[in-house]
N, C-alpha and C positions, 0 to 999 in steps of 0.2 A: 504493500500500500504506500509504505512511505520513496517508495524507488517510483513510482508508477504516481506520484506526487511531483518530487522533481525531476522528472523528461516532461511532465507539463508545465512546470516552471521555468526550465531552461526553453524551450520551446518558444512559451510569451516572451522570455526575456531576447531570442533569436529575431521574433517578428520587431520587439522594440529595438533592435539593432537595425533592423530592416527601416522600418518608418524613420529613423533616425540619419540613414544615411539615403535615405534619400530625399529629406528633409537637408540634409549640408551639401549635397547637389544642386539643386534648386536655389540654395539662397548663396554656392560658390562660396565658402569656409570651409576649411578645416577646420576641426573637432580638436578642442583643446585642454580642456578638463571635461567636469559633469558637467558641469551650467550648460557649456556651448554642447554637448550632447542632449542634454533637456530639451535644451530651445528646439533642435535640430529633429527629434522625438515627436515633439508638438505641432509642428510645422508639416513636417513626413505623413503623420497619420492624420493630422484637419486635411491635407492635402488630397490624400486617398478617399477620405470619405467622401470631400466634393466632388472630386469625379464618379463617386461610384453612381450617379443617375446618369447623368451624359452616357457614361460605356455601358450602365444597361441598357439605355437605347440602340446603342452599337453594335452590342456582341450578344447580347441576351446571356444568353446562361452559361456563356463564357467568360461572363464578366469576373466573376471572381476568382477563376484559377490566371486571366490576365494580368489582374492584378498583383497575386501574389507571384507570378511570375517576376513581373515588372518591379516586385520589390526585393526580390533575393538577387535579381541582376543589379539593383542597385546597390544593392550590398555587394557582391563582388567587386563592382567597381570603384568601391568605400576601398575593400581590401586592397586590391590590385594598385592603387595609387599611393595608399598609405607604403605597400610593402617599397615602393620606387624612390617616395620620398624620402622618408624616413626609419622604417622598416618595422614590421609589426609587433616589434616589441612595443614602441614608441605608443602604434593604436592603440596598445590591452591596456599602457600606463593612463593615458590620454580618459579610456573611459572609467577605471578608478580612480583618477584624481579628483580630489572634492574641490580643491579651491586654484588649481593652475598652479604657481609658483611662488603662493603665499606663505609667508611665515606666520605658526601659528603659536600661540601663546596657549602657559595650559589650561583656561580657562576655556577657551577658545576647543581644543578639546577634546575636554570633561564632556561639553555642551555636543557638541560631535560627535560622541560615543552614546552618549544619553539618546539621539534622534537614532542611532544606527540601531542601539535596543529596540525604539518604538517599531521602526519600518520591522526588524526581525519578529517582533510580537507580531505586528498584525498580520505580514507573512503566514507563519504558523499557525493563527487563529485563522486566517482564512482560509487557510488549506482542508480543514476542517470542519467550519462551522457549513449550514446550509443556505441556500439564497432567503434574503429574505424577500417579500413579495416587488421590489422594484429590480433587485434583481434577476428574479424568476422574469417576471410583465413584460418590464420596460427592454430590459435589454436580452436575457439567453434567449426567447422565446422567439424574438426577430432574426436571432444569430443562426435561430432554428431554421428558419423560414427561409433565408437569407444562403444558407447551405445547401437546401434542398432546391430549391430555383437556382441558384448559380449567380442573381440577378436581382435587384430593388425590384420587389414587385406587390400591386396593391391586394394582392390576397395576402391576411394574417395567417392563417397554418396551412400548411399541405392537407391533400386531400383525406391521405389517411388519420386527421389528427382526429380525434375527440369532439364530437358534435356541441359536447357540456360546458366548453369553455364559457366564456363569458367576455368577448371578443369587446364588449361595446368599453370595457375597464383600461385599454391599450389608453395609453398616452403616446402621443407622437414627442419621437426625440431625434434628437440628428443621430444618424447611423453610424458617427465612430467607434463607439464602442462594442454594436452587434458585428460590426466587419471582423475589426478587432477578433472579436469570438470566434466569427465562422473563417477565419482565417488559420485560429489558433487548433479548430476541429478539423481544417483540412491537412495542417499538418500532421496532426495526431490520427487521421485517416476515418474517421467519423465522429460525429455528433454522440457528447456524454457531456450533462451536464456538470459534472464534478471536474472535468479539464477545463472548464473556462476558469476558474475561480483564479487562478495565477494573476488576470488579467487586471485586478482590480489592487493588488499591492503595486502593479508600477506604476499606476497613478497616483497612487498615495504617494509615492517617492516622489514621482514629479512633480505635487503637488507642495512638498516640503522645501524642494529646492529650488523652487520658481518663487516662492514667499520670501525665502533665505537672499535670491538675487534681487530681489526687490526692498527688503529689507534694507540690505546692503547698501544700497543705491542711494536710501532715505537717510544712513546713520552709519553705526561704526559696522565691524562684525561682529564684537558679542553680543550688543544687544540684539541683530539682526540674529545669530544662533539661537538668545533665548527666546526670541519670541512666536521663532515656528518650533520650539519645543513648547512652546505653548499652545499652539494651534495641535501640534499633533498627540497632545494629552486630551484634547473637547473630546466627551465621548461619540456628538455626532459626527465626528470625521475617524475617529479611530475606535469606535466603540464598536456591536453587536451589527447594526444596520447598516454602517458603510460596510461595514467587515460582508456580511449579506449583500452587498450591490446597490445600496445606497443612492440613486440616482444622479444626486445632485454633487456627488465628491467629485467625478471623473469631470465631471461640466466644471467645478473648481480649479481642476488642475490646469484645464485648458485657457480660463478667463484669466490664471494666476500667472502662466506663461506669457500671457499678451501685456498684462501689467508689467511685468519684469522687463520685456524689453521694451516697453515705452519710456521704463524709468532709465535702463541702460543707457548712460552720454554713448554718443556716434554710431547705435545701432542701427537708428532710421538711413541714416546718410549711408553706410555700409549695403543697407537693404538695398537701396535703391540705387545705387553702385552697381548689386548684383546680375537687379533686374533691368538695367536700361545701361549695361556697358558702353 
């Protein structure tokens, strides 16, 4: 059970490699601690999920093995330039490094070790506990849907599902996090609800460390350390219900990403460098 835990943990963590580099394609950076891997994570998979209507117009039920296609060759191509540049040791350090080439003081951390416990708690507790009803609803049940079509499409369950549900309870949400899932199922070669669960601790991370770059931005870094050790102690972000699928966490991480780098000095001007060489 616990083996058959982490190949879907590595796995989510594989497709966040994927959204991530081809998030630092797009925006032309190199990856150079977390932060600029975070960014690059957020950017990668907002990015897939908008296209995922356009290419189900295109490719129908091809849509989603394109995509995943389209993002493991991104990822090669993460690999293949990192190994030219610099060489792949340089990538493994790049995506463990917390702070770049900061000197950290020991307060500094204490408070760093303390957030690494929380993400490892809720890891663990997630690996474990069961959805609770938004993560059942809002998001595996689309992931379901979403697997079985191949493609965004407006029927909620396949034909074989359960006449009982109670379809009219759907809240509409944007699709990254069901891709996300039926992404993370096609890798693991079909649909269980107990392999999605991996999917919702990297947001938690990336939601801790988009608060910490934004933090950062406003003040020093310890206060900016303790204060997403205090976001990541509220029990509705790291309690029972986000741990279950929570809706609204993974939509945090994303809002908290956009914040970060609006507070980021020369991000914009860099962006837009990227996009209009």
């Amino acid at each position: 059970m616990i083996a058959a835990r982490l190949v879907d943990l590595g796995a989510a963590l594989l497709l966040a490699f994927a959204f991530a580099s081809a998030g630092a394609l797009l925006l032309g950076e190199t990856p150079r601690d977390l932060r600029s891997w975070n960014r690059h994570f957020i950017v990668g998979a907002t990015l897939a999920a908008a296209l995922l209507f356009p290419l189900s117009l295109l490719f129908g039920a091809w849509t989603l093995r394109i995509v995943l296609a389209g993002l493991l060759a991104g990822s090669a191509v993460q690999v293949i330039q990192a190994i030219r540049r610099r060489g792949l040791s340089s990538l493994l350090l790049s995506i463990v490094r917390p702070f770049g080439t900061e000197r950290l003081s020991l307060v500094s951390w204490l408070l760093l070790a303390a957030l690494a416990l929380c993400a490892l708690d809720f890891t663990a507790v997630s690996l474990r506990e069961t959805y609770a009803w938004d993560g059942f609803d809002i998001w595996a049940s689309k992931a379901m849907v979403l697997l079985h079509h191949g493609r965004l499409t407006p029927e909620l369950w396949p034909p074989s599902a359960s006449p009982h549900f109670n379809v009219t309870r759907v809240v509409n949400y944007p699709p990254l996090v069901p891709l996300y899932e039926a992404l993370l199922a096609t890798l693991r070669g079909g649909f269980d609800w107990n392999t999605l669960k991996p999917v919702f601790p990297i947001f938690f991370v990336s939601l801790l460390i988009s608060l910490y770059q934004a933090g950062r931005a406003l003040g020093g870094r310890v206060p900016a350390l303790a204060g997403v050790l205090l976001v990541a102690l509220l029990p509705l972000v790291a309690g029972r219900t986000s741990i279950g699928g929570y809706a609204d966490m993974p939509l945090a991480a994303v809002l908290a990403a956009v914040l970060a780098c609006v507070l980021e000095p020369g991000w914009w001007e860099r962006g837009l460098r990227a996009a209009f060489p």
